[in-house]
N, C-alpha and C positions, 0 to 999 in steps of 0.2 A: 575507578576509571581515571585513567592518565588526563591532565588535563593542560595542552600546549599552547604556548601563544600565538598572540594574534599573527594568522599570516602573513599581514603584510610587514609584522614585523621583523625584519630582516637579518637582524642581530644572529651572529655563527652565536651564540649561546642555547639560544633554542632550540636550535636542530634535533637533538637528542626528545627531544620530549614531541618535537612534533613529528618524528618518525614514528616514533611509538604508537602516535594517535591515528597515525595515515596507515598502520598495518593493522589497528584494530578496525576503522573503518572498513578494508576492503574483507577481512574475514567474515564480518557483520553482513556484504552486502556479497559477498559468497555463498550466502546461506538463504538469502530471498530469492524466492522462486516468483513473488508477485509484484509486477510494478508498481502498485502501489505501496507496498508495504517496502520496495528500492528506492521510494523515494523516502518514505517516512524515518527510516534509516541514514540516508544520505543527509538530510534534512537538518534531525538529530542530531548526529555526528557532526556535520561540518558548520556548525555555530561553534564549535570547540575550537575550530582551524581559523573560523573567517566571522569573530562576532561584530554583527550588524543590528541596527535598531529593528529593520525592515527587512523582509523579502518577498517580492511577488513574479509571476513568471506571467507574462503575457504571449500569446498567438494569433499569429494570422490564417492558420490554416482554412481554405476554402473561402476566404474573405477578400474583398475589396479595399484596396486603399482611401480610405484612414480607416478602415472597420479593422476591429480587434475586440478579442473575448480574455478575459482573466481567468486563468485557469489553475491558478493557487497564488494564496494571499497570507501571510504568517501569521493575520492579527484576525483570522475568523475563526468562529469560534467550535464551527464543524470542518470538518477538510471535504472535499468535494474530488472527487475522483471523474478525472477529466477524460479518461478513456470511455467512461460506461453512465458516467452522470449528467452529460455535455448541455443536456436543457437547461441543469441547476449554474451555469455559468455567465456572467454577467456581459452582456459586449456593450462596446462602447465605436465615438465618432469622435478621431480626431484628437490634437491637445499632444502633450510631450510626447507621451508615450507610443501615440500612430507613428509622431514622427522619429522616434528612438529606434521602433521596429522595421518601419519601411525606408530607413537610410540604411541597416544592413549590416552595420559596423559596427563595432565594440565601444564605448564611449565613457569618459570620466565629465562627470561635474560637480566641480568644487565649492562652489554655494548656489544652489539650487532656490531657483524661487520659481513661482507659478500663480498664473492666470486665475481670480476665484472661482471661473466659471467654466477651466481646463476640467476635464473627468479624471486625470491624475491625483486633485487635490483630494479626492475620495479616499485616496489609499497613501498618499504622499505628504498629507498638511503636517507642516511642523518641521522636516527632515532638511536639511542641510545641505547634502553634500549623496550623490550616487557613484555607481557606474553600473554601464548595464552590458549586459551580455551576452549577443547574439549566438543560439544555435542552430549549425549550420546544417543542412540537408538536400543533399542532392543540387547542391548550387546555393541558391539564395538559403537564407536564416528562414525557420516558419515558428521559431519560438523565441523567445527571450528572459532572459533571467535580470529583473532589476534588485540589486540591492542597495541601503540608504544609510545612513548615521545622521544622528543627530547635531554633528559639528563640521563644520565647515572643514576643508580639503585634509579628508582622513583615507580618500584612497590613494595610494601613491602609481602615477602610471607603470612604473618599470614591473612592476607585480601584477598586470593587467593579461600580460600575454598568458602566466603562469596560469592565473582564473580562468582564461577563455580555453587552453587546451584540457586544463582537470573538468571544469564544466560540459564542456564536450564529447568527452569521453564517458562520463558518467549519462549524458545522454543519450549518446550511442548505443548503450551498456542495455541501457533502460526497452528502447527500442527497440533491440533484441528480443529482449522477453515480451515485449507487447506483441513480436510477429510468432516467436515462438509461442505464447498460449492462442494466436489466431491459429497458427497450424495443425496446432494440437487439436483446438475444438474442432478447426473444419477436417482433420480425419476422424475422431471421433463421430463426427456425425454422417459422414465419409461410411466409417466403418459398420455403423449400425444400421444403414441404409443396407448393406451389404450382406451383411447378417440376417436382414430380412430377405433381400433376395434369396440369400443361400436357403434360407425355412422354404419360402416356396419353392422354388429348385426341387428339394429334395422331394415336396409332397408329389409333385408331379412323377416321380420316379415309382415302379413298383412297389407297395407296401410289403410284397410278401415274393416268394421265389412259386415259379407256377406248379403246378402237379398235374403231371401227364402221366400216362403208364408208357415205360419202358424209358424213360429219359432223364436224367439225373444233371441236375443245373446249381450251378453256384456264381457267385458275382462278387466281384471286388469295385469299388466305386471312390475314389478319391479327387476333393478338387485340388488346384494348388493355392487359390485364393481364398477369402470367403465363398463367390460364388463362381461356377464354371461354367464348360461349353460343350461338356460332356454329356452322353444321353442314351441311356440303355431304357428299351422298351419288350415286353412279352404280348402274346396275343393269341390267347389260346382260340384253334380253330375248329371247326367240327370234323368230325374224326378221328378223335384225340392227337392231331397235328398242332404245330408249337411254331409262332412266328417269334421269331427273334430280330431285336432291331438293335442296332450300336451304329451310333453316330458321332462326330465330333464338329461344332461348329468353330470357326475360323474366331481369331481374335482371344482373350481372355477376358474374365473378370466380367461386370453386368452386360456389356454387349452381348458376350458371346450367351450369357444366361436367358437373356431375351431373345435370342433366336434359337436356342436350344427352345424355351416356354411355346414358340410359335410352332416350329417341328410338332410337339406335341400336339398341339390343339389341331391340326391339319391332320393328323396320323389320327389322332380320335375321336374326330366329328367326322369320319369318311362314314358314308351309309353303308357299307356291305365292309366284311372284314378283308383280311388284308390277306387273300391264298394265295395271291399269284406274284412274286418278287419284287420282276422285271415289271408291270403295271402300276407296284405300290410304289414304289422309286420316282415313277414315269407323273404318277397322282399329285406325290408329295412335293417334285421338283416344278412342277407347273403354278401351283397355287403361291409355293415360296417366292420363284419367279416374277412372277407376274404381278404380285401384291407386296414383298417386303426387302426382298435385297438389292435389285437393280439398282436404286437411288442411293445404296449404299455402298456396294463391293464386295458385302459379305458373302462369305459362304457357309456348307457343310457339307462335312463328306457321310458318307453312310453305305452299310452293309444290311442289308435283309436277307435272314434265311427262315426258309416252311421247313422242318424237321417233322417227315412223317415216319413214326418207327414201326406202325402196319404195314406199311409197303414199302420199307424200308429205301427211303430217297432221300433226300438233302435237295431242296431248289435253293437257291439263292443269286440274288442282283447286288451289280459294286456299284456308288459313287464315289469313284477316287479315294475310296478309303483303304487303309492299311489290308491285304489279304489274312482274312484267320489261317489257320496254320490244323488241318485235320493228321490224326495219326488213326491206322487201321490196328489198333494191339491184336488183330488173329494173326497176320502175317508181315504188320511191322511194316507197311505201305505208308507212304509221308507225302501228303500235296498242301502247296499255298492255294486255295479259293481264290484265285485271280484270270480265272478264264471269263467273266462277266462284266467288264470295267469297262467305267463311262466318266465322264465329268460330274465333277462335283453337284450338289443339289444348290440351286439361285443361281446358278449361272447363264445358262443356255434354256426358254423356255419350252423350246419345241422338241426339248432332246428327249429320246423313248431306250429305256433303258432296258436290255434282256435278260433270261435268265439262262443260266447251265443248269443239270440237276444231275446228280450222281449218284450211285448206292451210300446205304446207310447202315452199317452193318452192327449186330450187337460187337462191344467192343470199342468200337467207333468213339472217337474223343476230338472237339472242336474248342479252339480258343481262340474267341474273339476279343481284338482288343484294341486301343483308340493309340496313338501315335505317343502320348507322351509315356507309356509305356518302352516302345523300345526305342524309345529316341532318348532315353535316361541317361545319364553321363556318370562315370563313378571321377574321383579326385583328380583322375589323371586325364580327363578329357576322355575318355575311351566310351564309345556307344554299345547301353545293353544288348539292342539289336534281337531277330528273331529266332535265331538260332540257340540260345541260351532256352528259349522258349519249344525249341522243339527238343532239347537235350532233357527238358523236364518231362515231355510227351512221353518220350520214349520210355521213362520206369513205368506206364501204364500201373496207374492206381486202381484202384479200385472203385474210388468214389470221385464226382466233381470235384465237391469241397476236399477232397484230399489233394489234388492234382493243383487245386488252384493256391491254397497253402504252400505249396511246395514249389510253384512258383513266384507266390510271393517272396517268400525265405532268400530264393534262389535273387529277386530283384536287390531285397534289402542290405541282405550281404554286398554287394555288386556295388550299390549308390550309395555303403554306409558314408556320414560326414558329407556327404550331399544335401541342397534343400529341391525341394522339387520345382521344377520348370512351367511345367504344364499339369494340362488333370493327366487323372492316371483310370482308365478302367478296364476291368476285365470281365469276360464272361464263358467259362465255361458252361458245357453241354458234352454231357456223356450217354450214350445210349446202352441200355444195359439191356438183359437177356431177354429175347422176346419172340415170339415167331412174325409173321407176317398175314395179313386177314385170313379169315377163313372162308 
């Protein structure tokens, strides 16, 4: 270990050695990731630069004048960690030191004496000569660095200012990492909070894909965050009919996860099932309304469709949501599901939502899907949009799960080097060969 003189001793002979010391110092405090362990380093190290009999650091943080607490002391004989140990800290009323801190300023004294009955004499009896060394924050000092020697006038002032910017710096330094491990823990607790949201999020979502005769379903579900505001629901109904629900509520992340959770609970404590669209819409937007978004602003948009493939019909109601996008593969017919649109669900609570209903032909392929689907951006700014989604429709697969792969493929290439924006879901529904009741 290089070992340089005393700082303030000024001699051009030194230099060379106390370079050396000043660049092993900062690699040493390059390498702490914990403030304490930046200071125990600092500490360490700058006795080699700056030897003193003494050093103690006092603060006034949250205190009244003359109140002050000691918050490292060189001659104890545990160190006390003043971020996380703050009860184990000594305070004090008044005597040099109130008044060293609450004058604010930098200060040399060259033969120090003291009162027997000052609270400095605790940590100062015997010492000589100090200066001390206000660090500065946000205006006034709320710490300070006193250091001492044994002999009379051993600091020289012209080397004062030197101390007070390296001291300040190093405190700055320090501060830093005390707000970056405050950031760190509060997103990790942040994060895990969110993680939990995302668990139940997901439980609330279908466990399993339904099985109807004549109807072939696949689902793709991705959030952008932890937890999202996306929301695909099944409902199988009597007659081997199939309600489908894809919703998206406004906002990201736990908001929008908790009003996605409430959609649910309103959708599945309704008493009678959900046959008729345009009235589950009308159900679900009244209760939202009237009990949770008002006092907010939130919304959600949503699509319900009854897929009966015995009598071959499609019902379905819009809330302002994106139209799915139907392909007929016998004769290659293409409609957007946007003849039934209404406002969003919490909005308006008296609004009564209707239904269209159209044939449903074996063949028939529907692709429901929530906005941040085609609102996807590849590198160049350019929007996936629906069209890409109907260019997939058109090779008419043979299975959902095929149709829905192949639109994925078709997103992924599109948004490669992209992160995603929003959730992303999809829901295909194929109907496959079947007659109509008997």
């Amino acid at each position: 270990m290089t070992v340089a003189a005393d700082f303030f001793d000024t001699e051009p002979r030194n230099w060379r050695a106390r370079l050396a010391v000043s660049v092993e110092v900062m690699r040493e405090l390059s390498r702490a990731a914990d403030p304490q362990e930046m200071y125990a380093v600092f500490a360490r190290r700058m006795v080699q630069l700056f030897p003193v009999s003494r050093h103690l650091t006092i603060s006034r943080r949250g205190l009244r004048d003359p109140e002050y607490r000691v918050t490292r002391f060189s001659q104890w004989n545990e160190p006390v960690n003043p971020w996380k140990e703050q009860h184990r800290l000594p305070m004090h009323h008044g005597g040099l030191l109130a008044e060293l801190l609450y004058a604010d300023q930098p200060r040399v004294i060259d033969n120090l004496r003291l009162e027997p009955d000052d609270p400095a004499s605790e940590y100062l009896a015997g010492q000589r000569s100090l200066v001390a060394i206000p660090h500065v924050e946000s205006g006034p000092s709320q710490n300070m660095v006193i250091a001492t020697r044994d002999d009379v006038d051993t600091f020289p002032r012209e080397r004062v200012p030197d101390l007070l910017l390296l001291s300040n710096l190093f405190a700055r330094a320090t501060q830093t990492v005390v707000l970056s491990q405050a950031v760190k823990e509060a997103f990790d607790g942040l994060d895990y909070e969110l993680r939990s949201i995302a668990e139940i999020q997901k439980s609330l979502l279908p466990a399993a894909l339904p099985k109807v005769p004549h109807l072939d379903v696949a689902v793709h579900y991705q959030t952008a965050k932890r937890a999202g505001g996306d929301y695909y629901d099944f409902f199988p109904l009597p007659n081997d009919r199939l309600g489908v629900l894809i919703a998206d509520a406004s906002g990201h992340g736990a908001p929008a996860a908790v009003l996605m959770a409430l959609a649910h609970s309103i959708a599945h404590t309704r008493p009678e099932p959900p046959q008729r669209p345009g009235e589950f819409l009308t159900y679900m937007n009244a209760h939202l309304t009237r009990r949770y978004t008002r006092p907010t602003g939130s919304f959600m948009t949503a699509f319900y469709a009854v897929f009966d493939p015995i009598n071959a019909t499609l019902s379905y109601a819009s809330a302002g949501h994106n139209p799915p996008r139907l392909l007929r593969c016998a004769d290659g017919f293409k409609l957007a599901l946007n003849r039934a649109q209404k406002l969003p669900l919490g909005i308006k609570p008296d609004e009564v939502y209707l239904e269209q209903t159209l044939p449903l032909l074996p063949g028939d392929q529907v692709v429901l899907f929530t906005d941040g689907v085609i609102e996807a951006v590849n590198t160049d700014g350019d929007v996936f949009g629906s069209a890409r989604i109907d260019e997939e429709l058109e090779t008419c697969l043979p299975t959902a799960n095929a149709l829905l792969r192949s639109i994925l493929a078709s997103h992924a290439l599109f948004t490669s080097g992209t992160t995603p924006a929003d959730d992303r879901t999809l829901v295909v529904v194929k109907r496959t060969e079947g007659s109509k009741a008997k």
